[in-house]
Backbone as numpy.savetxt, mean C-alpha at the origin, in Angstrom:
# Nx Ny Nz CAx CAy CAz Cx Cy Cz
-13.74 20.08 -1.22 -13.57 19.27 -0.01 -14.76 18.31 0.10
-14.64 16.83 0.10 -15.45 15.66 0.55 -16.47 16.10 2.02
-17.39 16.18 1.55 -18.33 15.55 2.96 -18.19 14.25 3.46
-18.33 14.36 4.54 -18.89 12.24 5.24 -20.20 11.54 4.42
-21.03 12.32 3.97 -22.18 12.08 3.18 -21.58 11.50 2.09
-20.73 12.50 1.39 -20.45 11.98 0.09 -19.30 11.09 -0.27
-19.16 10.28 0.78 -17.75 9.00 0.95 -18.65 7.73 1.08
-19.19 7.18 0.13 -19.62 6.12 -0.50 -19.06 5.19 -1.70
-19.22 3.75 -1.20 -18.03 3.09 -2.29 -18.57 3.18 -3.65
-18.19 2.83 -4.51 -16.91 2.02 -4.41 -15.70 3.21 -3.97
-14.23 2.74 -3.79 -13.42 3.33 -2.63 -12.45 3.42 -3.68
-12.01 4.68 -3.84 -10.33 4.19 -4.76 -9.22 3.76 -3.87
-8.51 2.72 -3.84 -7.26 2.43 -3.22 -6.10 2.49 -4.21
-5.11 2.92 -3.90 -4.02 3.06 -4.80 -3.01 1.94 -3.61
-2.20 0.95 -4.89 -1.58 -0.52 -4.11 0.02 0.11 -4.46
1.04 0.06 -3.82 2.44 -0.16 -4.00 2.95 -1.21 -3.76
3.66 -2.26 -4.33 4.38 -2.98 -4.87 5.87 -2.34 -4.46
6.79 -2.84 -3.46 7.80 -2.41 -2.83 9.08 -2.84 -3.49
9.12 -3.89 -4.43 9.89 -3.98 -5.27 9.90 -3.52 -6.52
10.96 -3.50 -7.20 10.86 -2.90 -8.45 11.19 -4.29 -9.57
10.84 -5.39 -9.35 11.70 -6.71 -10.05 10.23 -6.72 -10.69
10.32 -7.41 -12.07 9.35 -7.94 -12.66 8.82 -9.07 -12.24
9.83 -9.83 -11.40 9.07 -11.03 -11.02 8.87 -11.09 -9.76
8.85 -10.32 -9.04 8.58 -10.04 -7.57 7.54 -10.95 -6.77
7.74 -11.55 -5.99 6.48 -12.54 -5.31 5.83 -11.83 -4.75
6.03 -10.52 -4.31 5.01 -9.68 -3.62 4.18 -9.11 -4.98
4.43 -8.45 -6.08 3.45 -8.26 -6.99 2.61 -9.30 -7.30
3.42 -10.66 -7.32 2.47 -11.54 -7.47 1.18 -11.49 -6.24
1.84 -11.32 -5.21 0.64 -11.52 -3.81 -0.13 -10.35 -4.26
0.42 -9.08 -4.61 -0.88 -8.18 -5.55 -2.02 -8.35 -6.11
-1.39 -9.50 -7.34 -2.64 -9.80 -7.80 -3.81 -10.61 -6.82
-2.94 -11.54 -6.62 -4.14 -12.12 -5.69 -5.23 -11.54 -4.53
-4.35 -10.23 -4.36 -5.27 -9.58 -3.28 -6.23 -8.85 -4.34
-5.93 -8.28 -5.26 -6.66 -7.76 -6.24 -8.20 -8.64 -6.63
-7.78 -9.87 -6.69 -8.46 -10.99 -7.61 -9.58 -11.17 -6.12
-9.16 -11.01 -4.66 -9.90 -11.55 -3.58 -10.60 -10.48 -3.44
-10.38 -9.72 -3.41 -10.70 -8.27 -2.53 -12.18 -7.98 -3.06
-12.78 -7.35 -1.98 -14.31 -6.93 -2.40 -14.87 -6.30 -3.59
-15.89 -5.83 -4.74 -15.96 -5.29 -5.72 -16.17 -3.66 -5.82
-16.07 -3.06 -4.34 -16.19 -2.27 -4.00 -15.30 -1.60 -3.62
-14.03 -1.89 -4.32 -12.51 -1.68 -4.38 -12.30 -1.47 -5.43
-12.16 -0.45 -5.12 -11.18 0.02 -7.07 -9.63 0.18 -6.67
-8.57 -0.54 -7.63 -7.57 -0.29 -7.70 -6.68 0.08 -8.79
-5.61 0.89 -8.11 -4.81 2.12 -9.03 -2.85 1.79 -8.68
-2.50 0.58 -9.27 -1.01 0.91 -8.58 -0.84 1.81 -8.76
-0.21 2.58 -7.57 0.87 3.65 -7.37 2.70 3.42 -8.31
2.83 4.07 -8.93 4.28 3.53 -9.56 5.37 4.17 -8.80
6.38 3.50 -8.73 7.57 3.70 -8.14 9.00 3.49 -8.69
8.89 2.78 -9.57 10.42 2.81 -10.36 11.12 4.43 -11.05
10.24 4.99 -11.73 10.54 6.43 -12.01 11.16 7.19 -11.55
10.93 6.84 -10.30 11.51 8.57 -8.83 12.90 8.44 -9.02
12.95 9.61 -9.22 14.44 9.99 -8.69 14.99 9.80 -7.15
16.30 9.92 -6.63 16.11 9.63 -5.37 15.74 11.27 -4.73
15.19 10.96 -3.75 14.26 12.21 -3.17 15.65 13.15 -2.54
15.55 14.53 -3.02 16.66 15.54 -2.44 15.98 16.98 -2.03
15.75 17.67 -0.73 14.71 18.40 -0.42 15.33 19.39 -1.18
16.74 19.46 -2.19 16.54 20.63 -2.83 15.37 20.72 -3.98
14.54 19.72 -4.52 13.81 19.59 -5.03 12.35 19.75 -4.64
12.48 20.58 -3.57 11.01 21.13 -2.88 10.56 22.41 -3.02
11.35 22.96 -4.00 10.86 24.22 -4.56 10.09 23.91 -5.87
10.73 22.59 -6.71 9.86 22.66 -7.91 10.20 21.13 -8.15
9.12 20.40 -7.68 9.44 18.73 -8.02 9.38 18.94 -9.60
9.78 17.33 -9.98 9.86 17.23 -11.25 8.48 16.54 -11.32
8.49 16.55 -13.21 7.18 16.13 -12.91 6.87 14.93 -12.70
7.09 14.16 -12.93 7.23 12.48 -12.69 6.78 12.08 -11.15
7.25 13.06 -10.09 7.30 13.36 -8.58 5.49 14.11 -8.40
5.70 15.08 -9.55 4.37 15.97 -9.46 3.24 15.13 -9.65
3.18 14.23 -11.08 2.15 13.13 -11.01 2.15 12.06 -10.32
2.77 11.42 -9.72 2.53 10.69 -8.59 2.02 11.17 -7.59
2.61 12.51 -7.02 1.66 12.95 -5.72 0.31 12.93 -5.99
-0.25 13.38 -7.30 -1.55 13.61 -7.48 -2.09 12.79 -7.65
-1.81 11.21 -8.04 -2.23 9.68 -8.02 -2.47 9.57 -6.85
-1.54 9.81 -5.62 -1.68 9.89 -4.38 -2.83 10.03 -4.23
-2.73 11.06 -4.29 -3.77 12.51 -3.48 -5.72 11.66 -3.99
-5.47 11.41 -5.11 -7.05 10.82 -5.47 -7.46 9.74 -5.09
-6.79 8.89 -4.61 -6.97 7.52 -3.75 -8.12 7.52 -2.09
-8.90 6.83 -1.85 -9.82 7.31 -0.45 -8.72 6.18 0.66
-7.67 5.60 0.20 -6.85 4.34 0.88 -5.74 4.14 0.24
-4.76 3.22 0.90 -3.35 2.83 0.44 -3.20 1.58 0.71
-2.53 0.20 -0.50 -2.59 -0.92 0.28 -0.58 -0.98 0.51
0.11 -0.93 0.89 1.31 -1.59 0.31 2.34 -2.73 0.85
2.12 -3.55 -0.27 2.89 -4.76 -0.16 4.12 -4.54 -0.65
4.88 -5.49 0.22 6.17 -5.01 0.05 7.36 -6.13 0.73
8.00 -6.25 -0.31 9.37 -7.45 0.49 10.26 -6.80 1.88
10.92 -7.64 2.10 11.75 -6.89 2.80 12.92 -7.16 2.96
14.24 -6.28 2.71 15.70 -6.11 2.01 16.58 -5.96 2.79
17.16 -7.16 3.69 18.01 -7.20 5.04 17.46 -6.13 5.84
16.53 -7.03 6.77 15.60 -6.46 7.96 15.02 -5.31 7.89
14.63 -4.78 6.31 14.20 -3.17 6.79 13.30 -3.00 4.80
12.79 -1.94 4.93 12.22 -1.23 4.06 12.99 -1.68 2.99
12.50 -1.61 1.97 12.95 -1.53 0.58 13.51 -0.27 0.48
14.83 0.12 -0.55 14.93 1.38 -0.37 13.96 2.31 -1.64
13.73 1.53 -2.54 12.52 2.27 -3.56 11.38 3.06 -2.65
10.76 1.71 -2.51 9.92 2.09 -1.92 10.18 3.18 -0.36
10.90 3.23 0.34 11.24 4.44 1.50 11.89 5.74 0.32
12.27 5.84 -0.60 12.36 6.96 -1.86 10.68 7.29 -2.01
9.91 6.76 -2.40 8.71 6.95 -2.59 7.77 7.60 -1.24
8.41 6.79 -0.34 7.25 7.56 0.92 7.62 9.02 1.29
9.17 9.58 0.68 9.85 10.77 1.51 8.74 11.52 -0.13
9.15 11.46 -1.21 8.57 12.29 -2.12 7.23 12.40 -1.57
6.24 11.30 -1.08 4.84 11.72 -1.18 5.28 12.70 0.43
5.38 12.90 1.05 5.36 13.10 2.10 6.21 14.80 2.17
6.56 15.03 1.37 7.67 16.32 1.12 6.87 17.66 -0.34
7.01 18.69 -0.17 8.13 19.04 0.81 7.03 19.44 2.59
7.33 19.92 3.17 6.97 20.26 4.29 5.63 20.68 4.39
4.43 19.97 4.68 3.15 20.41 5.15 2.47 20.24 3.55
3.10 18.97 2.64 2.05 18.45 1.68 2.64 17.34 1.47
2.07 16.52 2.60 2.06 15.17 2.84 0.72 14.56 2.37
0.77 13.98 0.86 -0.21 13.67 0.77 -0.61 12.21 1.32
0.14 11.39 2.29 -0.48 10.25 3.07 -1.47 10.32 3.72
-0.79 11.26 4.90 -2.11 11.84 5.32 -2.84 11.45 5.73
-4.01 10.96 6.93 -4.86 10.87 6.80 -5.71 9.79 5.96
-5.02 9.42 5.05 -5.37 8.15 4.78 -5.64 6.67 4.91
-7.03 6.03 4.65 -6.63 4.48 5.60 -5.30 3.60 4.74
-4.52 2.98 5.78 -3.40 2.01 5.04 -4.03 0.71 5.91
-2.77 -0.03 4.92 -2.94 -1.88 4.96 -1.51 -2.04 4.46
-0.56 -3.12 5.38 0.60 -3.40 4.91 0.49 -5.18 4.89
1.23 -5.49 4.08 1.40 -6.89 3.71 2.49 -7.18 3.24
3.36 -8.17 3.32 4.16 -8.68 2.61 4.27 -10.04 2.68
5.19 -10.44 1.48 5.84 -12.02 1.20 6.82 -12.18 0.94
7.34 -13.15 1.59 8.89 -13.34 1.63 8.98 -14.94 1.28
10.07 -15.38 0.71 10.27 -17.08 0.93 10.35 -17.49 1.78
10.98 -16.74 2.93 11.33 -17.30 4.15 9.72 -17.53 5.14
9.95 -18.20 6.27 8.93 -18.28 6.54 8.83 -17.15 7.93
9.40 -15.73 7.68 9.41 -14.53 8.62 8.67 -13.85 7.92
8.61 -13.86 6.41 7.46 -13.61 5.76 6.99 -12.01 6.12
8.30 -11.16 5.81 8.62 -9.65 5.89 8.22 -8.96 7.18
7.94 -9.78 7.94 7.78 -8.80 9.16 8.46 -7.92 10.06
10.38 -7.84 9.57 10.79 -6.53 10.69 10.47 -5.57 9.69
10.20 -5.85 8.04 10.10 -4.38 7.70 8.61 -4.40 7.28
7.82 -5.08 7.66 6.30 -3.93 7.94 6.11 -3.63 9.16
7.00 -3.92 10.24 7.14 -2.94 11.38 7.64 -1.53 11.52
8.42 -1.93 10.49 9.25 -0.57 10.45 8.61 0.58 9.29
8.02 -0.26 8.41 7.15 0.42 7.57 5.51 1.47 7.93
5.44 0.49 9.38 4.49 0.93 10.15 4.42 2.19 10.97
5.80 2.19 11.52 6.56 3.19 12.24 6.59 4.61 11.22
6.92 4.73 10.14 7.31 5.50 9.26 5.70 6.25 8.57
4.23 5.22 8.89 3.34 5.41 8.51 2.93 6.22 9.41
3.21 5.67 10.31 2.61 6.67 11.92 3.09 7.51 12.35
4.33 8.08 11.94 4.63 9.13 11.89 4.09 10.04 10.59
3.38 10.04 9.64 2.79 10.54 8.65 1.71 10.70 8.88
1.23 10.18 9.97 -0.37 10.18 10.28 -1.06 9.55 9.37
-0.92 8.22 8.96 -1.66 7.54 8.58 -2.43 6.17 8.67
-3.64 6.40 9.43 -4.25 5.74 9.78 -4.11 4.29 9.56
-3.56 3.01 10.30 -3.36 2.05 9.64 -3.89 1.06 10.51
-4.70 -0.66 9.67 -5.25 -1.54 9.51 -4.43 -2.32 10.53
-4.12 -2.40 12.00 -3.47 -3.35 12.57 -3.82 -4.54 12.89
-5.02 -5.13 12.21 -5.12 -6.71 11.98 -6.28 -6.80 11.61
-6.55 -7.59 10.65 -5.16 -8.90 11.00 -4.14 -8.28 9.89
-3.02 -9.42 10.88 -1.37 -8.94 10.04 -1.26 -10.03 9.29
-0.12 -9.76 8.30 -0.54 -10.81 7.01 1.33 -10.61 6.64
1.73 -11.87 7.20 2.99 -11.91 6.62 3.17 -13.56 5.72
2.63 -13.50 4.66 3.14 -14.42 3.96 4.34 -15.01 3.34
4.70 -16.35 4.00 5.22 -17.20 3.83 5.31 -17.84 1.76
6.03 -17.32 0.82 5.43 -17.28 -0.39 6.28 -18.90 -0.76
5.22 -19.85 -0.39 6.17 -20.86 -1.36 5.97 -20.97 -2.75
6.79 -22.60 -3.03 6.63 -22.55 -4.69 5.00 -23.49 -5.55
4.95 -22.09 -6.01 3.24 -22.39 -6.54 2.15 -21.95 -5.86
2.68 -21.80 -4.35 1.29 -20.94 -3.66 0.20 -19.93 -4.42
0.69 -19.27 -5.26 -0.18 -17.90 -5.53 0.84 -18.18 -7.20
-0.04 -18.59 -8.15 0.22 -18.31 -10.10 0.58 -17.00 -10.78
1.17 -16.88 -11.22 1.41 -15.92 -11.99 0.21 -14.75 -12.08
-0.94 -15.05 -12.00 -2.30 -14.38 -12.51 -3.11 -13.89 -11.41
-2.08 -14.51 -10.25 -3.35 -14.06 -8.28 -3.63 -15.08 -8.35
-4.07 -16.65 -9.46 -4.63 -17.42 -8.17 -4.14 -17.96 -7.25
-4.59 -18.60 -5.96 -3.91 -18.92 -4.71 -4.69 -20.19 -4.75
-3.42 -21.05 -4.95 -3.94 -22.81 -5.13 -4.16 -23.27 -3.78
-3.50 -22.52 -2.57 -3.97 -23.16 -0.88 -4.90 -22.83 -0.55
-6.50 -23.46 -0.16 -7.48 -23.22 -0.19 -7.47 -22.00 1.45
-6.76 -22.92 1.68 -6.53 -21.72 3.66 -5.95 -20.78 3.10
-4.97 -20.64 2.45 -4.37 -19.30 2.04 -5.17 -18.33 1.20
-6.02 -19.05 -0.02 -6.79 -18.02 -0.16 -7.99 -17.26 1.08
-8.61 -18.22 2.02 -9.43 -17.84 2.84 -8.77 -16.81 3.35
-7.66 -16.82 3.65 -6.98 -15.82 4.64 -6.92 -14.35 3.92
-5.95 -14.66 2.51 -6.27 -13.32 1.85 -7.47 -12.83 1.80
-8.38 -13.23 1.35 -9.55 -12.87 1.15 -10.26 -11.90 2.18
-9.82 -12.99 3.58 -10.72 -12.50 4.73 -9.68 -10.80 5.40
-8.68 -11.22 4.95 -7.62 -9.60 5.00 -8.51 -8.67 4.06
-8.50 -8.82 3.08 -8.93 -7.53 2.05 -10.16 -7.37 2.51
-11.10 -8.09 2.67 -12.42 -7.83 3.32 -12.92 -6.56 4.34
-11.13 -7.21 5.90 -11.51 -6.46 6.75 -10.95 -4.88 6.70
-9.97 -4.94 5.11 -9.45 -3.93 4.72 -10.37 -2.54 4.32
-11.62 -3.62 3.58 -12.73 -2.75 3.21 -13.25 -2.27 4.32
-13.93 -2.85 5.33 -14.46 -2.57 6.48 -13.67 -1.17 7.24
-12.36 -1.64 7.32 -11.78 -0.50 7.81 -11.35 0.70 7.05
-11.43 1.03 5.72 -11.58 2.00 5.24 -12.99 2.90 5.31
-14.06 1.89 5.51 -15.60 2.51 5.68 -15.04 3.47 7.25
-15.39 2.77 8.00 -14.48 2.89 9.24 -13.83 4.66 9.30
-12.58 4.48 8.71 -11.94 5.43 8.54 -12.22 6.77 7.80
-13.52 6.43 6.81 -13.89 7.71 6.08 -15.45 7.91 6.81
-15.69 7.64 7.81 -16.88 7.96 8.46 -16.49 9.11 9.26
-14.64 9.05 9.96 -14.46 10.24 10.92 -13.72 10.76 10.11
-12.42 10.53 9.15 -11.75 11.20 8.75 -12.44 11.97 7.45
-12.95 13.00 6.92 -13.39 12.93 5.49 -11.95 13.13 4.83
-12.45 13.11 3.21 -11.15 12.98 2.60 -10.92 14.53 1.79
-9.68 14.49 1.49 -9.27 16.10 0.82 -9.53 16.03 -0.54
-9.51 15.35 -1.13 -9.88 14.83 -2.62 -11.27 15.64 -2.90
């Protein structure tokens, strides 16, 4: 068990990526948060294409695929996840992924953990009924989450390259100044919460 003493960065964050498309504009917004974000951030995507769909008869003996992901979970001091959003609501991958970490009953490895939600959309609503609803689903898990600034990006064409960079000089300021206060609030969060890791 972590002391408060011994929760010093650098911080592992593990990032989910809510789509499963290779060309996803939200992985792309990944990188870029990756590329902005403080050096005192270590990051670990979380994977999600693998899972089976989650069935609590499988809470006597996950598989393992289910088993190593929880434990990717579980070593993370934070969670970032970006994520599209798929006629007004959650992705369904990604809501497959939150019931496995969260199951079976009383090894929820969310937990207690600091979160950060983000998404990008083309449109210029820029995923916001489902990081509301994504929010809802966090807070019922008890997990501590980053309520601003909120970051619903608007993803046009060329904003953010293939590689994270972000050619809008305001748009990068903005990411930037998000992941920043992301760091801040994970310090924040492991000063009262210690971690189980």
């Amino acid at each position: 068990m972590a002391t408060i003493n011994e929760l010093q960065p650098p911080y592992k964050v593990g990032y989910f990526v809510g789509s499963l498309s290779t060309e996803s504009v939200n992985r792309t917004l990944s990188q870029a948060l990756l590329r902005l974000a403080p050096s005192d951030l270590v990051f670990t995507e979380i994977p999600i294409g693998e899972l089976p769909l989650y069935n609590r008869d499988f809470d006597g003996d996950f598989p393992p695929v289910a088993r190593a992901y929880k434990a990717l979970i579980a070593e993370q001091d934070a969670l970032l996840f970006v994520t599209p959003e798929y006629n007004r609501s959650i992705p369904g991958a990604l809501k497959n992924a939150i019931d496995w970490a969260s199951r079976p009953y009383g090894e929820n490895v969310i937990a207690r953990k600091a979160t950060a939600v983000i998404g990008a959309s083309p449109g210029q609503i820029g995923t916001a009924v489902a990081q509301q609803q994504l929010r809802s689903v966090l807070s019922f898990l008890q997990a501590p989450q980053m309520n601003a600034p909120e970051a619903y990006i608007w993803m046009r064409p060329g904003l953010i390259e293939a590689d994270g960079t972000v050619t809008d000089p305001g748009t990068e300021e903005f990411l930037r100044g998000f992941m920043n206060a992301f760091f801040e609030y994970i310090e924040r969060v492991l000063t009262v919460v210690p971690s189980a890791s």
